[in-house]
N, C-alpha and C positions, 0 to 999 in steps of 0.2 A: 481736704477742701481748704480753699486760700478765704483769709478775709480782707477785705478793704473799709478803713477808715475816711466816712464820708465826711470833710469839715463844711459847716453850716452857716450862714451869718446870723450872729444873733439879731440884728436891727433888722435886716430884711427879708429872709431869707432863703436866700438864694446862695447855691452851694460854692463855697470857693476853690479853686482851682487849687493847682499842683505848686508849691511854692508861692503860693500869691496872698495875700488878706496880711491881719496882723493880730493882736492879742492888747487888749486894752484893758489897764490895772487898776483896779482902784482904790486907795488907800486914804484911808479914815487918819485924823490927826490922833484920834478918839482910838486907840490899839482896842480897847475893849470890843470895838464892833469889827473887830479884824480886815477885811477887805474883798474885792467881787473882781472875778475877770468876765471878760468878755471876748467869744470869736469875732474879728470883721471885718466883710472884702474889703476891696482895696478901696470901692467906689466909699463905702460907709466913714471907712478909717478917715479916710481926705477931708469929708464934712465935717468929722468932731472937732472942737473946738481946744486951745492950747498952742502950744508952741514946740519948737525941735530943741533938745537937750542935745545940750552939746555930749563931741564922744569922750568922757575920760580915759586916762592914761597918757603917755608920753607921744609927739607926735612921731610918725614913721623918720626914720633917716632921713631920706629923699625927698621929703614936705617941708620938714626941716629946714634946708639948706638953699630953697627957692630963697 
């Protein structure tokens, strides 16, 4: 017998599709109170609040050279 893992939104929920949603971290300054994730689609994720982190590491060759 096969199983399938059903992912959920925690904010609304309604189930997220096949590659789609994201996973939101959350991290205490405070290590003692360690930190909480969260599942959530794509509609949820767009709404929270914050900003895009850029990508660390070096840039590609070809990005580079524009």
């Amino acid at each position: 017998m096969a199983r399938k893992t059903v992912l959920v939104c925690d904010n609304c929920g309604s189930e997220v599709g096949e590659g789609k949603g994201a996973t939101l971290r959350l991290n205490y300054t405070d290590a003692r109170r360690g930190s909480k994730q969260a599942d959530l689609c794509d509609n949820c994720a767009g709404q929270m609040p914050g900003r895009a982190a850029a990508r660390r590491g070096r840039r590609p060759k070809a990005a580079s050279a524009a």
